[in-house]
C-alpha positions as MATLAB code, in Angstrom:
seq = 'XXXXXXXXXXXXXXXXXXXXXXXXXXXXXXXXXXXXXXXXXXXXXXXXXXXXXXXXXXXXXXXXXXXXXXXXXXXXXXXXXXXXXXXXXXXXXXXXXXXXXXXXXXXXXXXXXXXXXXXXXXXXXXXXXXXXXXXXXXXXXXXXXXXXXXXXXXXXXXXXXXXXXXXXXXXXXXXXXXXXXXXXXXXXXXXXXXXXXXXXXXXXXXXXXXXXXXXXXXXXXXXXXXXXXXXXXXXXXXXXXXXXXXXXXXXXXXXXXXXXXXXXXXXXXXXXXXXXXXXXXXXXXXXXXXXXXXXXXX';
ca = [
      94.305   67.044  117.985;
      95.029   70.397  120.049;
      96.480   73.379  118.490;
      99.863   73.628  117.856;
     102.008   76.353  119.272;
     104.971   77.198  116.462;
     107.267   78.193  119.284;
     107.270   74.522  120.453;
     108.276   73.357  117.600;
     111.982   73.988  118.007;
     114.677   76.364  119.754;
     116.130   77.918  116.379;
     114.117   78.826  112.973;
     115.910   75.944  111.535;
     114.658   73.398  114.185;
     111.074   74.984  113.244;
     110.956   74.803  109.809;
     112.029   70.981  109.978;
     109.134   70.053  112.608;
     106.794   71.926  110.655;
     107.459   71.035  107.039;
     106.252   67.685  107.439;
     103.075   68.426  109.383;
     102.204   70.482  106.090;
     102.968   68.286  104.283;
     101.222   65.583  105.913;
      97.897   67.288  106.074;
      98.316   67.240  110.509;
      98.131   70.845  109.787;
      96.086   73.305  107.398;
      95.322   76.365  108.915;
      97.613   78.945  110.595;
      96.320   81.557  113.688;
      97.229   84.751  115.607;
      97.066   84.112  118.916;
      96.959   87.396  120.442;
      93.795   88.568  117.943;
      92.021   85.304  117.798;
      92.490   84.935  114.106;
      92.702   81.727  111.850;
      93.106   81.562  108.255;
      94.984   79.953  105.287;
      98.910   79.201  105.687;
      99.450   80.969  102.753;
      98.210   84.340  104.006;
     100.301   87.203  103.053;
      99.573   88.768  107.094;
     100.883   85.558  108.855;
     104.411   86.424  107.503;
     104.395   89.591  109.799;
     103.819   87.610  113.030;
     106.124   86.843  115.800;
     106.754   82.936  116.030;
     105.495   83.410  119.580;
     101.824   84.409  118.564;
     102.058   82.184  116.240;
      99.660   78.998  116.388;
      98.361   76.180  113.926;
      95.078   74.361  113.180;
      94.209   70.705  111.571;
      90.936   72.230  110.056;
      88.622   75.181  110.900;
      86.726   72.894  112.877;
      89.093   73.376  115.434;
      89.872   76.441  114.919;
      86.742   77.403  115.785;
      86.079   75.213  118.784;
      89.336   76.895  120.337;
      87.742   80.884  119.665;
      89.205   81.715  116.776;
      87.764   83.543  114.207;
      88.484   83.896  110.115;
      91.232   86.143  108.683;
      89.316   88.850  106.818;
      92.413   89.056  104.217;
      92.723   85.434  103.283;
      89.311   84.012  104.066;
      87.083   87.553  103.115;
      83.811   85.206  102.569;
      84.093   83.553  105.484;
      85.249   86.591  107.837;
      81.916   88.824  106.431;
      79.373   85.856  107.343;
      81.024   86.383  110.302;
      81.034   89.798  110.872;
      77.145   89.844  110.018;
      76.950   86.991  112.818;
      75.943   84.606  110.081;
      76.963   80.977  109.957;
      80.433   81.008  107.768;
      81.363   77.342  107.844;
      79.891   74.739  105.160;
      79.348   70.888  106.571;
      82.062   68.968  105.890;
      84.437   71.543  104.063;
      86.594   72.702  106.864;
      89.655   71.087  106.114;
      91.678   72.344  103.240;
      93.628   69.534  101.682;
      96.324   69.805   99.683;
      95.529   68.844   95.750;
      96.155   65.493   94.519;
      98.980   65.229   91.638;
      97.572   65.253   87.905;
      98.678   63.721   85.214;
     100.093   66.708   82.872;
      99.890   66.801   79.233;
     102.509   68.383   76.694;
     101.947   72.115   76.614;
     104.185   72.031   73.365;
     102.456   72.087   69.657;
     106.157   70.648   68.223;
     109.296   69.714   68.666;
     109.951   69.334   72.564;
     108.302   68.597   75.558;
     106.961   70.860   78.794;
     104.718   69.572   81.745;
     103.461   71.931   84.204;
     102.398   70.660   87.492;
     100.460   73.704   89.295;
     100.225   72.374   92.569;
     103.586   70.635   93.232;
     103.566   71.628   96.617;
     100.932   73.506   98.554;
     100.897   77.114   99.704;
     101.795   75.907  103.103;
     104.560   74.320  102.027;
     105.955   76.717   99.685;
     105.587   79.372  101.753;
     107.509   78.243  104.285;
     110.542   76.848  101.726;
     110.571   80.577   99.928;
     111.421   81.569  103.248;
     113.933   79.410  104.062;
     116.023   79.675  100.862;
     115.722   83.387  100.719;
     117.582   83.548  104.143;
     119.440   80.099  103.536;
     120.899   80.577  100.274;
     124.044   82.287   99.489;
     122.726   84.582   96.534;
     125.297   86.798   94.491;
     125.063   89.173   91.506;
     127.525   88.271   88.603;
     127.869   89.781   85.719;
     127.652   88.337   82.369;
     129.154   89.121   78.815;
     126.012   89.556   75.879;
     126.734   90.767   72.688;
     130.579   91.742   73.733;
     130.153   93.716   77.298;
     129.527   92.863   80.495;
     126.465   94.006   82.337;
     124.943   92.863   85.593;
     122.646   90.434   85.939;
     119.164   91.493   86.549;
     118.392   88.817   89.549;
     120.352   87.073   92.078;
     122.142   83.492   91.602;
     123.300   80.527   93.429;
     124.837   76.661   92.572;
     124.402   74.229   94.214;
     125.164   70.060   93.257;
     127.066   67.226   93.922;
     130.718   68.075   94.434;
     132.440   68.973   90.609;
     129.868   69.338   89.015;
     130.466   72.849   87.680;
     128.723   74.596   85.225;
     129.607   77.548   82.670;
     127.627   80.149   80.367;
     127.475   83.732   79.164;
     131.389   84.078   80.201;
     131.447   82.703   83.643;
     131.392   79.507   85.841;
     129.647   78.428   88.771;
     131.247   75.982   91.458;
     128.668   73.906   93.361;
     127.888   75.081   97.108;
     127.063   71.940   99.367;
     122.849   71.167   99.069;
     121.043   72.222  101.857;
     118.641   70.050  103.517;
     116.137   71.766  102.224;
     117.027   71.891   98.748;
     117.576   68.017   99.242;
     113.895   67.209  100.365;
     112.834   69.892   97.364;
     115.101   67.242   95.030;
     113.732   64.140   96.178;
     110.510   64.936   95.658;
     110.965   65.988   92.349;
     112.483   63.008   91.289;
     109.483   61.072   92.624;
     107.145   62.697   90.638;
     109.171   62.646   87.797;
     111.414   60.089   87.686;
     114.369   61.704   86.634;
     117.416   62.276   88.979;
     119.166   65.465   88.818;
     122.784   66.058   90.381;
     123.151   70.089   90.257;
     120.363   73.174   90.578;
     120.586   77.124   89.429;
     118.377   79.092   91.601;
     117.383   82.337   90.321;
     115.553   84.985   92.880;
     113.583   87.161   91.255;
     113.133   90.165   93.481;
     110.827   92.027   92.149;
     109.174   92.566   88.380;
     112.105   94.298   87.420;
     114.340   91.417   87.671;
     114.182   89.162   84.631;
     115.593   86.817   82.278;
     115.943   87.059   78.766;
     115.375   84.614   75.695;
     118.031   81.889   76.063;
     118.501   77.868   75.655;
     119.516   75.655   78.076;
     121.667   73.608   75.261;
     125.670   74.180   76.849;
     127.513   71.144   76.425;
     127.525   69.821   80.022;
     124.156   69.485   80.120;
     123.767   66.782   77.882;
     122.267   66.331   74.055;
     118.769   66.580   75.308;
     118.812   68.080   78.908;
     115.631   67.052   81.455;
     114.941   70.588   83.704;
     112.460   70.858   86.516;
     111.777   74.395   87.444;
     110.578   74.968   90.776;
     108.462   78.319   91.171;
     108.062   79.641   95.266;
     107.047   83.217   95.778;
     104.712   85.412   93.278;
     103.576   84.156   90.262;
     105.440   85.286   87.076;
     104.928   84.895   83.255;
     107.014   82.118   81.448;
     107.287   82.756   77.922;
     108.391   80.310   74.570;
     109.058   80.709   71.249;
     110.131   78.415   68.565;
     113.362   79.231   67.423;
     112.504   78.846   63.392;
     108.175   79.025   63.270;
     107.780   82.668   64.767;
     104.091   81.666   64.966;
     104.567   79.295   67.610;
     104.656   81.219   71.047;
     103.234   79.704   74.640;
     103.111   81.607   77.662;
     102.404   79.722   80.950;
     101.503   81.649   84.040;
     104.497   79.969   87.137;
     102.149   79.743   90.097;
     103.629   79.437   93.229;
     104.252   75.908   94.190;
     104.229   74.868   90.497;
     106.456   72.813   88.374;
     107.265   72.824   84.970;
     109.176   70.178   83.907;
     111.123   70.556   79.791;
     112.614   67.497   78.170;
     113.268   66.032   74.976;
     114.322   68.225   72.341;
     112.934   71.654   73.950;
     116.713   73.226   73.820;
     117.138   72.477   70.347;
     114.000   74.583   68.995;
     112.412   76.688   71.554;
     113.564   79.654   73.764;
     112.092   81.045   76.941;
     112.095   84.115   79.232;
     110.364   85.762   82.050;
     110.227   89.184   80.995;
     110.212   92.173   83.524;
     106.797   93.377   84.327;
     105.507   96.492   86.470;
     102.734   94.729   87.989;
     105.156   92.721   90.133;
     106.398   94.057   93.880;
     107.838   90.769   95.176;
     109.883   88.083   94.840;
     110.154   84.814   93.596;
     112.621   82.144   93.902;
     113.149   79.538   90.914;
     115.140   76.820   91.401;
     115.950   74.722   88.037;
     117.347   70.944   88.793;
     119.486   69.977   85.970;
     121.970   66.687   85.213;
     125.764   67.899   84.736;
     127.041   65.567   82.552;
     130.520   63.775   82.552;
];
């Protein structure tokens, strides 16, 4: 296979992303490259975000990569880049394709009374890179405000609904009418029913733009989601703290670390006795985008 130039992928950004979301996905490609430099490295380096789609180039491994001139990223591949540098040999036999993990098994992260499963590499850092992208330019985000504890503040974060047509959903004093899915939301949807089983007719997405946008401790329990709602949360973007506690045994707390890419998936009787938050933090600059599937009910 020959390079792939990202500019022939499509005339509009749309056209793009839907050419090159399967190739990802795939495995066709692994490796991303500036064309005017001569640099290759990982899709999910912070740098390639910067480039112009027209310098813009893709790899199936390093192998190629390599055979074509190019040379490794010294942000994203800093091992690699300073074997190079020294004019040392930087590539190990048989390791120069990066493949995307295969799907575990999870296990119940919960000591009691509900069940969470957290799936760290639900999709790769290709792949997720590309689909924060799209939603932060495809989604129509808005900041409500909410009533807590009898006033009405802001919400620290920006929202969206989207779902099959009525299904509407209501909490801390207002409600949300469901915005069409968007293809990519749709391909986000089916695949988490695949690896899940369960289907999901609605999603909340939540972008996070920084560490001072949060969410506090709550419970997924209103009415129309059922007597024992089923959410998958989708994490793209930075990595952010995901805290529980039990709402009676104050000595049960968990705190799971959201990777981007990852899934965590609550069921069972989770609403009934735990509540979660991802509190604000200082050490975070960027965003994140969560997207939580859910089943409106009736």
């Amino acid at each position: 296979m020959v390079m792939i130039h990202h500019i022939t992928l499509g005339n509009t950004s749309e056209e793009r992303r839907k050419a090159l979301f399967p190739l990802i996905r795939s495995g066709v490609i692994t490796l991303g490259g500036y064309k005017k430099a001569g640099i290759y490295g990982l899709l999910s380096c912070a740098s390639g975000r910067q480039m112009k789609v027209a310098h813009r180039i893709f790899f199936s491994d390093e192998q190629e990569a390599v055979r074509a001139g190019y040379r490794p990223c010294g942000h994203c591949l800093p091992r690699q880049h300073k074997l190079w540098k020294a004019g040392l040999p930087w590539m190990e036999e048989g390791c120069g394709t990066f493949k995307i993990s295969n799907m575990q098994e999870p296990v119940n992260l919960l000591p009691a009374d509900g069940e969470v499963y957290f799936y760290p590499a639900f999709f790769s850092a290709g792949e997720q890179d590309i689909l924060f992208e799209t939603l932060v330019t495809s989604i129509a985000w808005k900041q409500e405000p909410v009533w807590i504890m009898g006033r009405e503040i802001m919400q620290p974060r920006l929202t969206a609904w989207y779902g099959d047509r009525g299904k509407s959903y209501s909490y801390t004093g207002i409600t949300m009418h469901p915005q069409e899915w968007t293809p990519a939301l749709l391909e986000i949807k089916a695949r988490v029913t695949a690896v899940t089983g369960h289907t999901f007719n609605s999603a909340l997405l939540n972008f996070y733009r920084d560490g001072n946008d949060s969410m506090g401790w709550h419970q997924d329990n209103e009415k129309e989601l059922g007597a024992n709602p089923v959410i998958a949360s989708l994490s793209l973007g930075v990595e952010r703290n995901f805290l529980l506690k039990h709402a009676k045994d104050k000595n049960l707390r968990e705190k799971i670390l959201l990777t981007p890419g990852s899934l965590l998936l609550m069921k069972g009787t989770t609403q009934h006795h735990w509540y979660h938050s991802i509190p604000k933090t200082t050490k975070v600059t960027t965003g994140r985008i969560n997207i939580t599937f859910r089943t409106i009910v009736g």
